[in-house]
N, C-alpha and C positions, 0 to 999 in steps of 0.2 A: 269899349267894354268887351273883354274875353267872352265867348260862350263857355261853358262847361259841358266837354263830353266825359261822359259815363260808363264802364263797360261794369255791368252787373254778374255776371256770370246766369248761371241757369235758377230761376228763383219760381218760389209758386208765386201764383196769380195774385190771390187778395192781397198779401201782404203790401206789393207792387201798384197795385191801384192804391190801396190808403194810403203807403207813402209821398202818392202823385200826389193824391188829394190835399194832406197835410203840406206839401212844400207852396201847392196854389194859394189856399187860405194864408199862410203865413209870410207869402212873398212880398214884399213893398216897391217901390218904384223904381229903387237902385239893386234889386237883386237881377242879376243875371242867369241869364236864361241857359237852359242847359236841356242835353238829348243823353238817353239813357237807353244803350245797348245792350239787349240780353236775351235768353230764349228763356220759356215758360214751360212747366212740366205740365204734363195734359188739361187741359180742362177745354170744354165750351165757354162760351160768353155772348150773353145774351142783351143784345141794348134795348135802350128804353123802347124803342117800340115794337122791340120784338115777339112775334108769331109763336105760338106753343106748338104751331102746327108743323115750324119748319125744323123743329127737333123729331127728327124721324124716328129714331133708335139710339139715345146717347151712351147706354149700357151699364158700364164701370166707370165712365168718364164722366168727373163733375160736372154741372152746370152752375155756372154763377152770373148771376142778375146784375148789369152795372150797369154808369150812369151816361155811357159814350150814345151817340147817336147807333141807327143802324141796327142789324137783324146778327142773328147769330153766327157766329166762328168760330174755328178751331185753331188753339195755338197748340205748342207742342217743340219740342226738341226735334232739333234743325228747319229750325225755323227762328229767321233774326227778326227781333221785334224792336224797334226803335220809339220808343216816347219823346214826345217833342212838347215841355212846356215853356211854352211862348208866351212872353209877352207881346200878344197882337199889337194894341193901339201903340206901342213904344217903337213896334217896325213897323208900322202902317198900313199892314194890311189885315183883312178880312181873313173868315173864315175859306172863300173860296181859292184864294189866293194861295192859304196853306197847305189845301189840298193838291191845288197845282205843284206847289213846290216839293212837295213830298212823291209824287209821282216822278216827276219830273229828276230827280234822285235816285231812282230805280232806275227809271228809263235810261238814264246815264249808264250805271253802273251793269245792266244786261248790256247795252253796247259795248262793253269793253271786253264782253264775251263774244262778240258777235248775233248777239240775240234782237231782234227786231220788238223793242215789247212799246205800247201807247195806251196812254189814259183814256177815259170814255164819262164826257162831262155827266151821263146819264146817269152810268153804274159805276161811280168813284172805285180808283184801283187802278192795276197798272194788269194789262191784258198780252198772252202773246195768241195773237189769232182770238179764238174764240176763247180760250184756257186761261184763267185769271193768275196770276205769277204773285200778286200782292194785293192785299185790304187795307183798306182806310177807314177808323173810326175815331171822332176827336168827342171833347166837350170841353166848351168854354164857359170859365167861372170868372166873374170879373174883369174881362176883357183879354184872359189868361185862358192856352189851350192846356190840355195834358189827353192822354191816350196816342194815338198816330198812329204807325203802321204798321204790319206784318207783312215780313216776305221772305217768302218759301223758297229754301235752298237747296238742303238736300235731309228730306224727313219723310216719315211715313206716312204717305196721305191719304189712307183707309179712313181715318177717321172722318175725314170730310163727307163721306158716302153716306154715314148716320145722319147728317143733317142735309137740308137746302140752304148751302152755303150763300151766305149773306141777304137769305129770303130767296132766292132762285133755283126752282126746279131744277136739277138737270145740268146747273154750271159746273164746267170741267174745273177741277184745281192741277195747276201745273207747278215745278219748282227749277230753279236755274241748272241745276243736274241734268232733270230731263230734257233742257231745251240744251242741251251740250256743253254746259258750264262745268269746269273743272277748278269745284272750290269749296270752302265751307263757314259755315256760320261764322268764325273767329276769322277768315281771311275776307269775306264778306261786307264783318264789321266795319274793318279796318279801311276797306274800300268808298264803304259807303258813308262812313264820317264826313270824310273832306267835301263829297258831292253833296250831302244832305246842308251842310254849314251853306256853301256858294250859292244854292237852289233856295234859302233862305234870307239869304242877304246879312247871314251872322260870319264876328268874327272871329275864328278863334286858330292859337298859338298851333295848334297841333297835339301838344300833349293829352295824353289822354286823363282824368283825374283821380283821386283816391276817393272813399267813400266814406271816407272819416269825420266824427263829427255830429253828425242828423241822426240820431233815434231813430224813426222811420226809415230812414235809408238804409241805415244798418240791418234791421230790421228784412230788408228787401234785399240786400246782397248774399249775393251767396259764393262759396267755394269754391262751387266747381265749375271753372272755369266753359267761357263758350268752348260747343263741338268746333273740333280738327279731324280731318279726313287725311287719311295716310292715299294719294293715291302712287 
């Protein structure tokens, strides 16, 4: 069975999470699994067991309460965020397994910049040095993941300074730009499909897919396509 990849273009938030939510509850045991590439226009997000305290200053920038594990974030334009709903028990593995392989995708994909980045079983993410490159936050519904990862490409990363990103005083946020990556969201994506599929143990054809079809998905897709950087 094909994976389905997804290129969403730039979408807001809620819409993007109920759609996750809606395809989970609806999936059966012969639907196939599918990742959903897109960037998000600003907001925070706040998981279930997040801290009021680690919103320092959110300002103009919403805050939305969801159901992912994990302490607050900023997504934001240039910044590739990748959803990954899985059917776990169908690939055999575990929550912790996911988050390895989802690292482990990044990790790839900075090496092919020359960037040295590694996961930290502690504070899930993908790190270069002390400066975190990428977040990890899931929730599994029925032995089905959705939420996944964010990672910072080339975007404005003031807004992290409003918060303690991901609960943590004082964590630097870095993105592939500043660690001397010459690329952007949509060349990114493109990148990071094939590594995210392999680091899963999914198969899939290569094509990318339409988003035709699903109410909710529609609902989530949007126009305007991921950022491209003229460099």
């Amino acid at each position: 069975m094909s994976a389905i990849v997804r290129r969403l273009g730039r979408t807001g938030y809620e819409p993007t999470w109920r759609a996750m939510q809606a395809f989970t509850d609806a999936r059966g045991e012969a639907t196939p699994d599918e990742l959903w590439f897109l960037e998000h226009d600003p907001v925070f997000t706040q998981g279930l067991n997040g801290k009021a305290e680690h919103l320092l200053a959110p300002g103009d920038i919403p805050v939305v309460g969801i159901d992912r594990g994990g302490q607050v974030t900023y997504h934001g334009p240039g910044q590739l965020v990748l959803y990954a709903l899985i059917d776990l028990r169908r690939l055999g593995i575990g929550v912790r397994e996911l988050v390895v392989a989802l690292e482990n995708a990044v990790i790839a994909l900075a090496a092919q910049h020359g960037i040295a980045a590694v996961g930290r079983r502690e504070a899930p993410g993908v790190y270069v040095g002390p400066r975190k490159l990428a977040s990890i936050g899931l929730r599994v519904r029925r032995g089905c993941s959705y939420h996944g990862l964010a990672l910072n490409v080339d975007m404005d990363l003031a807004p992290f300074s409003r918060i303690n990103p991901c609960g943590l005083p004082g964590l630097a946020m870095t993105q592939l730009v500043a660690e001397g990556a010459r690329t952007d969201v949509a060349t990114a994506a493109d990148a990071l499909a094939p590594l995210a599929c392999r680091a899963l143990g999914l198969h899939w054809n290569g094509s990318w897919s339409d988003n035709e079809g699903d109410a909710p998905l529609q609902r989530a897709t949007s126009t305007t396509p991921l950022s491209v950087r003229s460099w």
